[in-house]
N, C-alpha and C positions, 0 to 999 in steps of 0.2 A: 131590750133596754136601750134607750135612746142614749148616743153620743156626747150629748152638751144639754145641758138645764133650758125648761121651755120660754122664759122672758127672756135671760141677760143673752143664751148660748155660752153660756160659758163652757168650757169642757169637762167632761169627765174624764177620771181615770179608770181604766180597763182592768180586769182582771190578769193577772199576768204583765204588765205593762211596762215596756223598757221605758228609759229616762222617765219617770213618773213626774219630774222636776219641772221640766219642761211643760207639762198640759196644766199642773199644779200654777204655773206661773203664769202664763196666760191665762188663766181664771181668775185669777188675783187680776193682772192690769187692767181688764174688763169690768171687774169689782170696782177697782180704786177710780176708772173713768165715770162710770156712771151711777156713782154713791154723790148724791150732793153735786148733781151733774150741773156743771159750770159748761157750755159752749162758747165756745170762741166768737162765733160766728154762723150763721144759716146763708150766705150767701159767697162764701169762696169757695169759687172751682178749683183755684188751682191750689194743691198742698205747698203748706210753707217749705222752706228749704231746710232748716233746722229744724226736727221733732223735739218735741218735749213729751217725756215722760208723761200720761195721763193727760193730756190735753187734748180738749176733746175738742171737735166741729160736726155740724150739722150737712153733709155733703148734697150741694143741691145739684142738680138734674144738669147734665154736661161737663161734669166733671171730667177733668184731663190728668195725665200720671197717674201714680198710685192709688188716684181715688176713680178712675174711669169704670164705670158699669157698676159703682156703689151707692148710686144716685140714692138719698132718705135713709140713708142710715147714719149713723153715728159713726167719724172716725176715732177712733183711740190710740194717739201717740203711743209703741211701746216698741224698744228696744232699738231705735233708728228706724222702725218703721210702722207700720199701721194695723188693727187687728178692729175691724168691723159689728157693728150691733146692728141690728134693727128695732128701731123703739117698737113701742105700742101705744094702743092709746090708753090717753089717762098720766102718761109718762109726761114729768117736768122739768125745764132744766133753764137755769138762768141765761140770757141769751149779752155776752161782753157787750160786741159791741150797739146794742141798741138799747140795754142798762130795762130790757124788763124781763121778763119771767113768759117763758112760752112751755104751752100744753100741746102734746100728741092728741090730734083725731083719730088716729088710725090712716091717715093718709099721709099727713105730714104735718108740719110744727104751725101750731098758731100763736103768733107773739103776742101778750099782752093781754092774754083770755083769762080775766076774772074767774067767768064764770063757759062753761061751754056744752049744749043741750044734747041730744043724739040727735037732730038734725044740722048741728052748725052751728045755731044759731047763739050770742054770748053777749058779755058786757066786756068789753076790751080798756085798756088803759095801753097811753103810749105817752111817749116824749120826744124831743131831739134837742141836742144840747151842741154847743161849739161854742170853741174862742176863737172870736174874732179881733183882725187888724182893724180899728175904726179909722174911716178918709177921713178926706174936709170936708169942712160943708155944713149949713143948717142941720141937714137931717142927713141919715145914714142907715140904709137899708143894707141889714145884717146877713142876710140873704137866709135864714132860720125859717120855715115856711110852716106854717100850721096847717095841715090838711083841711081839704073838703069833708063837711058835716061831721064833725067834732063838736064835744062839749069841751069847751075851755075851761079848766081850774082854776090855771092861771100861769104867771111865767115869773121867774126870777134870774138875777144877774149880781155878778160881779166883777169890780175892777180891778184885774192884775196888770196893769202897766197904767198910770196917772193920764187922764184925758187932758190931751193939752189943746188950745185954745184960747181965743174969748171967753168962752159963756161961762157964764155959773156956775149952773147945775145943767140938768137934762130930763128929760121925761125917756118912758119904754110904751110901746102900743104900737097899733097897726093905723093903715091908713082909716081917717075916718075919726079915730080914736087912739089918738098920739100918746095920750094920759092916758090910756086903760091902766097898766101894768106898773104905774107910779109914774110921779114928778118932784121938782128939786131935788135930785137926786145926786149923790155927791161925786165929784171928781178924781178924790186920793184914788188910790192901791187901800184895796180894802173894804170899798164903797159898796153898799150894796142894796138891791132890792128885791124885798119880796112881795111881788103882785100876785095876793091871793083874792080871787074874786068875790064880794061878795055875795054874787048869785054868778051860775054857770054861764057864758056866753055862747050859744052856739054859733059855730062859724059854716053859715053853708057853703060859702065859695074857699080857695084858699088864699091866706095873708102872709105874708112877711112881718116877722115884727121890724117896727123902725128904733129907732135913737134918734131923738130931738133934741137940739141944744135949745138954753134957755138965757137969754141975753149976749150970746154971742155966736158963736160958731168953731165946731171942732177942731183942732189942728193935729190929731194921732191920737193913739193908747190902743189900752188893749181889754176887752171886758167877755166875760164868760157869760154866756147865757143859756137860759133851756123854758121851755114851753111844757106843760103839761095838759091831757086829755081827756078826758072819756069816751067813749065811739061805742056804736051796737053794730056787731059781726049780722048778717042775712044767714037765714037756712039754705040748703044746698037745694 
């Protein structure tokens, strides 16, 4: 009879077996990490300084402390310290900080995989969002970069701190196409746009979206934005 269960590893308890509480409870934190598995993160080496209970991360390749030589597996906060899984594939877990949804191949985590074949090959969705400090100036490259050969959805924003300035209003787009993502668009705390495409753009090279002012010029604020995707993964 095998030690611990064949996907989670969680452990079993033994025939005869002192403190039964103890292997009872680490099966349990292994449970509560990867039920409705939220990850932190797939790309921090180094473990935070404070555990949390159930918080899980994706441990990648050169991991140093507590996570060294745990490289692709899943850590699980518990007890101050960490208690290890190995996904599989097919295994899902929403990934914080990149806000999409990543699938196990069997090798390791692919974010954003819709769909994913037994070669690799998938339909991906991705984003990247930030708030940014707006300078001065006519236009105002947010530094938000839309990758190489993407389909563009489209992109949206909002104003939390009032764009001060001259101008008006403002347009969102990339160079080229300053207006893709809307124009006249408003100033207050609150303002907002949603640039939904009406047909996909694909972007072969990669862009920046910009901020164009529109009868004057920027002088501060502050606006949240995020881009959205589609992309197709290659077979291995």
């Amino acid at each position: 009879m095998s030690n611990e269960t064949a996907r989670l590893q969680m452990p079993l308890v033994q025939g005869a077996q002192a403190q039964k509480h103890v292997t009872v409870n680490e099966a349990l934190m292994r449970l509560d990490g990867v039920s409705n598995l939220v990850l932190q993160s797939l790309d921090h080496g180094v473990p935070p300084v404070s555990v949390i209970d159930g918080r899980c991360y994706g441990v990648p390749g050169g991991a140093s402390g507590d996570w060294a030589g745990q490289a692709g597996k899943i850590a699980i906060g518990s007890n101050g310290g960490w208690v290890f899984v190995q996904p599989s594939a097919g295994m899902r877990g929403f990934v914080a900080d990149r806000g999409v949804v990543a699938v196990h191949d069997g090798s390791g985590w692919v974010p954003g995989a819709l769909s994913l074949g037994g070669f690799g090959s998938g339909l991906m969705t991705g984003m990247v969002e930030a708030e940014v400090e707006v300078g001065s100036g006519a236009s105002f490259d947010t530094g938000i970069t839309i990758p190489a050969n993407v389909m563009v959805i489209g992109a949206v924003a909002r104003v939390v701190e009032p764009l001060a300035g001259s101008l008006d209003s403002w347009k969102l787009g990339t160079v080229g196409a300053v207006d893709r993502f809307g124009q006249g668009l408003g100033k207050g705390a609150g303002s907002w746009a949603r640039g939904l495409l009406g047909a996909p753009m694909t972007y072969y090279e990669a862009a920046n979206l910009l901020m164009t002012a529109e009868g004057g010029v920027f002088g501060g604020g502050r606006v949240r934005l995020a881009v959205h995707w589609l992309a197709l993964r290659l077979p291995s």
